[in-house]
C-alpha positions as CSV (number, residue, x, y, z in Angstrom):
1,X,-40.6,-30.0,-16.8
2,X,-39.5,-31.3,-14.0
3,X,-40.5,-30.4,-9.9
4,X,-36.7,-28.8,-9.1
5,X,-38.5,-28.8,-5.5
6,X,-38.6,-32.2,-5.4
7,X,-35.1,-33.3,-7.0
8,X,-33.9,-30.9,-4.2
9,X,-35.8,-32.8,-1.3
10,X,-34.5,-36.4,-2.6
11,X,-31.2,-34.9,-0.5
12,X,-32.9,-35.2,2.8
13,X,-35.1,-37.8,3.0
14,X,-32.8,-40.0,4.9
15,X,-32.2,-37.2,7.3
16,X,-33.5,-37.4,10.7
17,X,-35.0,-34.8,13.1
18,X,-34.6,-35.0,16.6
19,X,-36.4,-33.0,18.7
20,X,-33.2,-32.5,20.7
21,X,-30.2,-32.4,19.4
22,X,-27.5,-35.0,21.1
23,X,-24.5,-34.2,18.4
24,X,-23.2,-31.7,15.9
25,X,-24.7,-33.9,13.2
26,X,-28.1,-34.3,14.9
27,X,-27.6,-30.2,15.5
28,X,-26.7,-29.7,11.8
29,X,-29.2,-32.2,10.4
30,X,-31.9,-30.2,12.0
31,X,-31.2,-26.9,10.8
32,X,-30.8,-28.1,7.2
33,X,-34.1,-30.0,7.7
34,X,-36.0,-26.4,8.6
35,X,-33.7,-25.0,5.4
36,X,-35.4,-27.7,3.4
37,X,-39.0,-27.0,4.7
38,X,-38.8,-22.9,3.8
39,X,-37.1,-23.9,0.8
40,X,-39.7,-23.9,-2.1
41,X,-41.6,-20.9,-1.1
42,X,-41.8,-17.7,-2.6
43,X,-40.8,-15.1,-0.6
44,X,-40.1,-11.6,-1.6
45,X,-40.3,-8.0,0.4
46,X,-43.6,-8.1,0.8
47,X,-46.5,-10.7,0.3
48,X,-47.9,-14.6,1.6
49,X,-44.5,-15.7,1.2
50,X,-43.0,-13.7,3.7
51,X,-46.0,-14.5,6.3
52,X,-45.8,-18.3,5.6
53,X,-42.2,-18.6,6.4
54,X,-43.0,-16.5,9.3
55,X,-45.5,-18.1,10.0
56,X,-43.0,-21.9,9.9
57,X,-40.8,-19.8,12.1
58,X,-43.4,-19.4,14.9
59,X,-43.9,-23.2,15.2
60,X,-40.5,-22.8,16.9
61,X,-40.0,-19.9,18.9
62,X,-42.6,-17.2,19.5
63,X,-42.4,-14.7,17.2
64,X,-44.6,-11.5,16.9
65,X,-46.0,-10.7,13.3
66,X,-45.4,-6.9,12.2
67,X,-47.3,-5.3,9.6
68,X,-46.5,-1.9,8.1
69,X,-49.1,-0.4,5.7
70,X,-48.2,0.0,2.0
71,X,-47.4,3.7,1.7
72,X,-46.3,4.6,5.4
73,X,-43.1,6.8,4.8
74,X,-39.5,5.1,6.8
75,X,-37.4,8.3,6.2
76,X,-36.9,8.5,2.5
77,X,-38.3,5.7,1.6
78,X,-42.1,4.6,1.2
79,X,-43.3,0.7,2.0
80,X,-44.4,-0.2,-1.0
81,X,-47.4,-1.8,-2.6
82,X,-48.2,-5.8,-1.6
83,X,-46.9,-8.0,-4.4
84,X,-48.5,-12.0,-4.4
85,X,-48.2,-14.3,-7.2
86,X,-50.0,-17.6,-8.0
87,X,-48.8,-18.6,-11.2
88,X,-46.5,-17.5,-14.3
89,X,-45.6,-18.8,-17.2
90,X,-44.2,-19.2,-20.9
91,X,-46.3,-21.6,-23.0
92,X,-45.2,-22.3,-26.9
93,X,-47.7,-22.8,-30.0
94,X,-48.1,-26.8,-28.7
95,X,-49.4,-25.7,-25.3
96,X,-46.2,-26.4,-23.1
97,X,-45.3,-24.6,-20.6
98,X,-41.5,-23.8,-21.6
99,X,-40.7,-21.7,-18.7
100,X,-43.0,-22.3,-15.6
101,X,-42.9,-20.6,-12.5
102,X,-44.6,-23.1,-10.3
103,X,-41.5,-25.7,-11.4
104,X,-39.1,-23.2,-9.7
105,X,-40.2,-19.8,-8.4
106,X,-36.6,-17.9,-9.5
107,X,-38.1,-19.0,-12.8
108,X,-40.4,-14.9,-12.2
109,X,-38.5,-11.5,-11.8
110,X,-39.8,-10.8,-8.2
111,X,-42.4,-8.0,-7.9
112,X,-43.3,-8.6,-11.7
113,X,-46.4,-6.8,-12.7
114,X,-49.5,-8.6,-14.1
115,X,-49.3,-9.6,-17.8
116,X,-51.8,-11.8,-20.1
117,X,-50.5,-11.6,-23.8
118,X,-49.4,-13.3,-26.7
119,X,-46.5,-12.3,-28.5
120,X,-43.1,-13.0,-30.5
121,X,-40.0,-14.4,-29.3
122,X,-38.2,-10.7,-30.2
123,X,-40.9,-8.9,-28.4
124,X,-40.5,-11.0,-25.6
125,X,-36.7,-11.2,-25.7
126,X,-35.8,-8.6,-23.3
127,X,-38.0,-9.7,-20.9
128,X,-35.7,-12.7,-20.5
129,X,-32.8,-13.2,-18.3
130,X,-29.8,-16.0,-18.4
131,X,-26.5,-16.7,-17.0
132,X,-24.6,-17.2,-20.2
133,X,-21.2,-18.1,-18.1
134,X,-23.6,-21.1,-16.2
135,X,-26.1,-22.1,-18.8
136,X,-27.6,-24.8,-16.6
137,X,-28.3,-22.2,-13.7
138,X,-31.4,-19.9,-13.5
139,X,-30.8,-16.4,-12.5
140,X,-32.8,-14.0,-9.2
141,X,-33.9,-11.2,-10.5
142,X,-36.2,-8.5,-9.2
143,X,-37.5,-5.0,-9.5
144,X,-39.4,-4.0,-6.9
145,X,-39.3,0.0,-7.1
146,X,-40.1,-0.1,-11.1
147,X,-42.6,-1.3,-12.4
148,X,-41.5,-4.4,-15.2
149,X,-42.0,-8.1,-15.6
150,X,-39.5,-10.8,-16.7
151,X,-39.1,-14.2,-16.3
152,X,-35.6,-16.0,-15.5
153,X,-34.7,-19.1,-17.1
154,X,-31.2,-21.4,-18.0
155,X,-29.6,-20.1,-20.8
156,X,-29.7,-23.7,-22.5
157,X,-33.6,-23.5,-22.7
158,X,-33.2,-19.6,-24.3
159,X,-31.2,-21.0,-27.3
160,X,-33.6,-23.5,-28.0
161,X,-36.6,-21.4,-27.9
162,X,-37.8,-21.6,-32.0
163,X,-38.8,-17.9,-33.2
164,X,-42.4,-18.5,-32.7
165,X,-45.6,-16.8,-31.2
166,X,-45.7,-17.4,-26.8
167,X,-48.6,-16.8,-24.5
168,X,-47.2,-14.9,-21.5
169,X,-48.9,-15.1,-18.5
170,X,-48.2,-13.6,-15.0
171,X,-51.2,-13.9,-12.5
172,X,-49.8,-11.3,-9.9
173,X,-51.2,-8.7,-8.1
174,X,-49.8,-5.4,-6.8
175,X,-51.8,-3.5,-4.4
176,X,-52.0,-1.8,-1.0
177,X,-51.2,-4.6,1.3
178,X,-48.4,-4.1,4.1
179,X,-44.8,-5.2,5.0
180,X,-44.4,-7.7,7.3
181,X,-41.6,-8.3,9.8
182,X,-41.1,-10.8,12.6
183,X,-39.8,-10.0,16.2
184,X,-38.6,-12.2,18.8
185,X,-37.1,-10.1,21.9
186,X,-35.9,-12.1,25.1
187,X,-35.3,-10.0,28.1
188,X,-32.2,-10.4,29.8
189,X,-31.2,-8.8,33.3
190,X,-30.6,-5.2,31.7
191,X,-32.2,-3.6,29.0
192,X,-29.3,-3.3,27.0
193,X,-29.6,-5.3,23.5
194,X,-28.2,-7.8,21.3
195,X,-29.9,-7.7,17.6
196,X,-29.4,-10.4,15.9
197,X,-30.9,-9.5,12.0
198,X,-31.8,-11.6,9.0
199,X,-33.4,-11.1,5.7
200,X,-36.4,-13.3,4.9
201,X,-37.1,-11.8,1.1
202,X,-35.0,-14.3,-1.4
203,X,-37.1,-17.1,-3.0
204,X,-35.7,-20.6,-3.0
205,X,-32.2,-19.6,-2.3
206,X,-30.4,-21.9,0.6
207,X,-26.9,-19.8,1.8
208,X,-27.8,-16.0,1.0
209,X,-31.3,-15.9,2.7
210,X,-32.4,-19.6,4.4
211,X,-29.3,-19.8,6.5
212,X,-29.1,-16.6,8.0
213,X,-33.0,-17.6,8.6
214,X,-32.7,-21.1,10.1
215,X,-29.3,-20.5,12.3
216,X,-30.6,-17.6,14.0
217,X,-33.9,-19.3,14.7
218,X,-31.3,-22.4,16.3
219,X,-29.7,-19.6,18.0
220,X,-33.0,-17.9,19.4
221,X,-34.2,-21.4,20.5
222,X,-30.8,-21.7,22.8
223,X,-31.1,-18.0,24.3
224,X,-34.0,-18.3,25.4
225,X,-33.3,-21.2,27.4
226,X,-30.1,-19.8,28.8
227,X,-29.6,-17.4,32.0
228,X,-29.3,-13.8,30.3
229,X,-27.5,-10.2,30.9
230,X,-28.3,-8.9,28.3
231,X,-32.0,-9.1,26.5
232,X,-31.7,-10.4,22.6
233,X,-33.8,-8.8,19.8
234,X,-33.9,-11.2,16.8
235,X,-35.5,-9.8,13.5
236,X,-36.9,-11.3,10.1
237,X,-37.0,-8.9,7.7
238,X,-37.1,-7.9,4.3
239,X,-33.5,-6.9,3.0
240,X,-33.0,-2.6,3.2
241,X,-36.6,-2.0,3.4
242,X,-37.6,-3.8,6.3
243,X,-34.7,-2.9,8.2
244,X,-35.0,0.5,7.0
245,X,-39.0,0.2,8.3
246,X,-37.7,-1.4,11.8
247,X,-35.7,1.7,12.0
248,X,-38.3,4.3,11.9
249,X,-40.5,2.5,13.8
250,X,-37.9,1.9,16.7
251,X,-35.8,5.3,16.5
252,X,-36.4,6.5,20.4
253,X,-35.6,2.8,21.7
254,X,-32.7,2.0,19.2
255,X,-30.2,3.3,21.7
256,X,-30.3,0.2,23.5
257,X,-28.8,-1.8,20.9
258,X,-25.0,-2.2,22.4
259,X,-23.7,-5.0,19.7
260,X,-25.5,-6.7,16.9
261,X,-24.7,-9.4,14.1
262,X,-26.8,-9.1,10.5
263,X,-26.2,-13.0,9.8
264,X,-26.2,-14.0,5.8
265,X,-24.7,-16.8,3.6
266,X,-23.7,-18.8,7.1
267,X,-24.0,-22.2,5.0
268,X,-21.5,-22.4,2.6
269,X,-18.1,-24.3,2.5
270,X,-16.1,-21.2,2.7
271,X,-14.1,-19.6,5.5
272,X,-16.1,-17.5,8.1
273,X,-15.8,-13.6,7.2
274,X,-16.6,-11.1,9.6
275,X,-17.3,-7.4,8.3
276,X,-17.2,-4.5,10.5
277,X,-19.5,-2.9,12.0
278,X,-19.0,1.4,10.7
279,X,-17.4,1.9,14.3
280,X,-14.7,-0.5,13.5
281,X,-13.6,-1.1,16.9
282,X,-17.1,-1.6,18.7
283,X,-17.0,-4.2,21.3
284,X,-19.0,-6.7,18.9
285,X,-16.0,-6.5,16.2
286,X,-14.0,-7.0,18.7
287,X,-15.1,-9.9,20.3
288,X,-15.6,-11.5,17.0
289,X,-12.3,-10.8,16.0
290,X,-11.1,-12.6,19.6
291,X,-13.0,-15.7,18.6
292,X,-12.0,-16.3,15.1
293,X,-8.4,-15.9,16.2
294,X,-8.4,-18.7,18.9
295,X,-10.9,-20.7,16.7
296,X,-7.9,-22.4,14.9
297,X,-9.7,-22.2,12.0
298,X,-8.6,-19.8,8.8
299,X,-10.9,-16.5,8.5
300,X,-11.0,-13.2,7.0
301,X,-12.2,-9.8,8.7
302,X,-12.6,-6.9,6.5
303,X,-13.4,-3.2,7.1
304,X,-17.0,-1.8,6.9
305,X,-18.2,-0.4,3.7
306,X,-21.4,1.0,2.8
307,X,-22.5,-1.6,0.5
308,X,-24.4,-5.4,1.5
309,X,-27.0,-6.1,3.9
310,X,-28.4,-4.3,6.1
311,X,-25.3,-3.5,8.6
312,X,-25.3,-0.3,5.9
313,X,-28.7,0.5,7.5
314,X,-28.1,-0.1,11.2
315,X,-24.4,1.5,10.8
316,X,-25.7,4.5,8.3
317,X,-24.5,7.8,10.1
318,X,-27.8,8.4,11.6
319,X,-27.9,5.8,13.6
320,X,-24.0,4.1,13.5
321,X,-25.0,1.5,15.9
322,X,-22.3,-1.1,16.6
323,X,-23.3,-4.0,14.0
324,X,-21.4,-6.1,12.3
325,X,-22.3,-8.8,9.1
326,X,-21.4,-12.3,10.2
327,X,-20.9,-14.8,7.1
328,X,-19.0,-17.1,5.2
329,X,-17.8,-16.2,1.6
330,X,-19.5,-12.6,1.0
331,X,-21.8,-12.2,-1.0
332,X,-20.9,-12.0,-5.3
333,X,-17.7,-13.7,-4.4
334,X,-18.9,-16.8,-5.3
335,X,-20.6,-17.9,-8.6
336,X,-24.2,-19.6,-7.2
337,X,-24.8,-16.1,-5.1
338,X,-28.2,-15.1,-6.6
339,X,-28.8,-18.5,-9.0
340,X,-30.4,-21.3,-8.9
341,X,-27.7,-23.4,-7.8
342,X,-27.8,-22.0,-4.3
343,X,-29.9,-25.2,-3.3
344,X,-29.8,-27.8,-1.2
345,X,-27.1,-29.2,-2.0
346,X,-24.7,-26.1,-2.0
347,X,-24.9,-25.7,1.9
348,X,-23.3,-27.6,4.4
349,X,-24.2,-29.3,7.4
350,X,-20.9,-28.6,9.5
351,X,-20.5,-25.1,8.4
352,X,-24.1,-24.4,9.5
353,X,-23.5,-26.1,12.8
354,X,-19.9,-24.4,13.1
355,X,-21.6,-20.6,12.0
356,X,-24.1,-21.8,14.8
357,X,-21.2,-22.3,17.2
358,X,-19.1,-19.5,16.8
359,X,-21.9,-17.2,17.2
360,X,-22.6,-18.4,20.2
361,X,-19.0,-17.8,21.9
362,X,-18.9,-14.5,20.6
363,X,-22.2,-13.9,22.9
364,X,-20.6,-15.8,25.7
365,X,-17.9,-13.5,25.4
366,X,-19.6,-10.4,25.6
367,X,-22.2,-12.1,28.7
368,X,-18.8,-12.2,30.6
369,X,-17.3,-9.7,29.2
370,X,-17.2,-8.1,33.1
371,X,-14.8,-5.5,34.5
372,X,-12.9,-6.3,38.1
373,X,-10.6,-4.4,40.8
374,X,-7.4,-6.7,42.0
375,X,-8.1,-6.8,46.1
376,X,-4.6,-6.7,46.6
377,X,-3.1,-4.5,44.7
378,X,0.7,-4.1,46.5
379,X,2.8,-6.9,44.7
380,X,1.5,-10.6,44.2
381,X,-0.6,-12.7,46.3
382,X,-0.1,-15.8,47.4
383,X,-1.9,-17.6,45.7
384,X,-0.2,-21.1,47.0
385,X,-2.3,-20.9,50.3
386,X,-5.2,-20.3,48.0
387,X,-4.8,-23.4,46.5
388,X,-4.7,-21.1,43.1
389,X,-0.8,-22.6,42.6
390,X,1.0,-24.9,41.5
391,X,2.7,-27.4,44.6
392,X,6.3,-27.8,43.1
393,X,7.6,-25.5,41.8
394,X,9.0,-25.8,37.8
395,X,6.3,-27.9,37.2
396,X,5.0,-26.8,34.0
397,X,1.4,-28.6,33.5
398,X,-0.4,-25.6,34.8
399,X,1.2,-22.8,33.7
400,X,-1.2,-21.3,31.2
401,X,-3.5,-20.7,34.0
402,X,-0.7,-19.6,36.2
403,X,-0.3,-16.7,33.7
404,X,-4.2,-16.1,33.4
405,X,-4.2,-15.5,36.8
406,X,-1.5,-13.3,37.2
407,X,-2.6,-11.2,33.8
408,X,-5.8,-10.4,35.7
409,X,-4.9,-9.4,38.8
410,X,-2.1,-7.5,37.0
411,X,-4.6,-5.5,34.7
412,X,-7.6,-5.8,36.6
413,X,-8.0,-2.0,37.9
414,X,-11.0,-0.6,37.2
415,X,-10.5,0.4,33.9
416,X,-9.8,-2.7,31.9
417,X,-12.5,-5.8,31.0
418,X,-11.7,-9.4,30.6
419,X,-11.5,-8.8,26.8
420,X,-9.1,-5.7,27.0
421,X,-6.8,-8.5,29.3
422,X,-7.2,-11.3,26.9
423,X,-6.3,-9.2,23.8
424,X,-3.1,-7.7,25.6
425,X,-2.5,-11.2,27.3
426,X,-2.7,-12.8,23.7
427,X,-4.8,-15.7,25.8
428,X,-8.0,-17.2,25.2
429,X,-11.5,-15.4,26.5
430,X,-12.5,-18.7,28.3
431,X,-8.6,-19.0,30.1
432,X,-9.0,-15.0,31.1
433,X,-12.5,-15.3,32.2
434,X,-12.2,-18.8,34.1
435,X,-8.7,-17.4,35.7
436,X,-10.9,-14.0,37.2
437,X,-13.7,-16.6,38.2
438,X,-11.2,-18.5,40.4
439,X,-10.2,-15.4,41.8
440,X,-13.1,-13.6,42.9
441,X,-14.1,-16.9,44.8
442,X,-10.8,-16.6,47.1
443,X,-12.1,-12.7,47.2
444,X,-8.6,-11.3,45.2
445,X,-11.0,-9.7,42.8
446,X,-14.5,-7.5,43.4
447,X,-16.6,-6.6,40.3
448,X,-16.8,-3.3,39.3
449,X,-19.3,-1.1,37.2
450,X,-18.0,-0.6,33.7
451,X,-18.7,2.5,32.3
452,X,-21.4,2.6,30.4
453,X,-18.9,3.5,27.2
454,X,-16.9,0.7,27.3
């Protein structure tokens, strides 16, 4: 059978890796490149898996190892017992290996128990699992709070399995062991936070799990070499149980989170969809929401619901911190989500780089998303002896900043941000923003503390 890890890196070997990116192609090229590096290894809630990519991660930005001892109690829950694998397989009556897990690791129901028997192809049937609608595909499957073994495989393969005698082998172990998380926190000038969460527990599956991984590792590597307000907290964790775990473990400091992104399925050809955070008017859906619209691109935001990632931990009543999911198609909605043909070749290049992008704006947004008092208040100012206006008047080349200006000293009264203005004004961020910058240089605008609800 052959290496599908190696028909999968064919794809990139032409692709180059600058240490720097110059271009959206270098930029994209080197995210995909990391996606193919994490790409063959088996990762699941708990185990080596999780600590080698990890591990990759810390090559690029520094990133502090968690780990949680199986059996500490998160709430309701309970971190479970360490699960590690290091081989699994189906082998017929002529000693081949029919369904092997080292020639693709979504070949193993994850968190499978330990098995060493022989036995018949009816015995062993329900232990199987196909996609009868893409017989060429191999299911994910998992069970990690019952104990139960499987194995995965393309349909084709189960219909031409003879009703003979198989030796089943999994070589797993589960045991007391420990959860493992990463954390990468960069302080800003306030404490106040920006989370930015991932999920690093899918094996060998590019849009929902590697790209959430590799563009927010991108995104980490540019924060941390920009000038800050607010301080960033990036996580790596296990989906629901490690955010669940980061929860209990932070519950006295979770206060400062003020916006937050769970980033998923970023590297697909769909449009980007934004879900709400629980709040549904936070400043984070809101700003995202300003973005997309002036992006000229098509995209869809829907309402919050309690069912995905793990927004429905960080927005769960408890807690209801302002997080939203950031992603392209959602997740089911498209017919690779959770198969083997989320590989390589499924993701996309420009829609990693523009997922990359648009992130970033919607952070620039909400760095200057500041709050100003107009100077001079009684009727206009004149802004030609400011050098703010236009020379002749009628002339028409200027005029969107014209009306940027005069929409911020209009609404700038201590109660309304550059966003709130923007939004009314129906006018990009950057035109709003740029317009108040002008401004407070020829001192018609002071800042002003916002309140610490807005």
């Amino acid at each position: 059978m052959a290496n599908i890890y190696q028909e999968q890196r064919i794809a990139i070997m032409t692709l180059a890796s600058p240490k720097e990116a110059s271009s959206g192609e270098d930029l994209g090229k080197e995210i995909y490149n990391f996606m193919a590096e994490l790409y063959p290894i088996c990762r699941s809630i708990t185990g080596e898996g999780v600590r080698e990519t990890l591990r990759a991660i810390q090559k690029r930005i520094p990133l502090e190892m968690h780990e949680v001892p199986s059996g500490t109690k998160v709430f309701d829950w309970t971190v479970p017992q360490e699960w590690n694998v290091s081989d699994a397989y189906i082998m017929n009556q002529e000693g081949k290996r029919v369904v092997d897990f080292k020639a693709h690791n979504l070949h193993l129901m994850s968190y499978s128990s330990p098995v060493r028997k022989k036995m018949p192809l009816a015995e062993l049937r329900p232990h199987l699992f196909t996609l009868p609608d893409h017989p060429e595909w191999i299911p994910y499957r998992t069970s990690y709070y019952k104990e139960n073994w499987g194995f995965c495989l393309r349909h084709t393969d189960l219909e031409r399995l003879p009703n003979d005698e198989y030796d089943v082998v999994i070589d797993s172990s589960l045991q007391p062991g420990s959860l493992t998380y990463g954390e990468f926190y960069v302080p800003g000038e306030i404490s106040d936070e920006i989370l930015v969460s991932c999920h690093v527990c899918h094996p060998s599956m590019c849009n929902d799990n590697l790209s959430g991984i590799t563009v927010a590792v991108k995104l980490a590597e540019t924060m941390a070499t920009r000038q800050r307000r607010y301080s960033y907290r990036f996580l790596f964790i296990p989906g629901t149980i490690g955010s669940i775990t980061w929860l209990a473990l932070n519950e006295q400091t979770v206060s400062r989170i003020k916006h937050g992104l769970v980033l998923t399925g970023v590297g697909d050809a769909g449009n980007i969809t934004y879900k709400k955070s629980r709040q549904g008017n936070a400043e984070i859906d809101r700003a995202v929401a300003h973005v997309l619209r002036h992006s000229g691109k098509t995209y869809t935001i829907i309402d919050f619901f309690p069912y995905g990632y793990d927004e429905r931990q960080y927005c769960s009543p408890g807690f209801d911190l302002p997080v939203g999911c950031f992603m392209r198609a959602p997740h089911g909605q498209y017919p690779e989500y959770h198969s083997s043909a989320d590989n390589l070749d499924f993701v996309k290049t420009d829609s990693l780089v523009q997922s990359y992008a648009q992130c970033l704006e919607v952070w620039e947004l909400l760095e200057g998303n500041r709050m100003y008092m107009n100077q001079n208040q009684k009727c206009e100012p004149q802004l030609g002896r400011r050098g703010l206006y236009r020379a002749v008047a009628g002339q028409q080349e200027k005029q969107w900043t014209e009306l940027a200006l005069f929409w911020v000293l209009n609404a700038s009264d201590g109660r309304h941000t550059l966003l709130d203005i923007a939004e009314r004004a129906d006018l990009p961020f950057g035109k709003i923003q740029s317009a108040a910058e002008a401004l407070l240089e020829v001192g018609l605008l002071k800042e002003c503390q916002r309140p610490r609800n807005t």
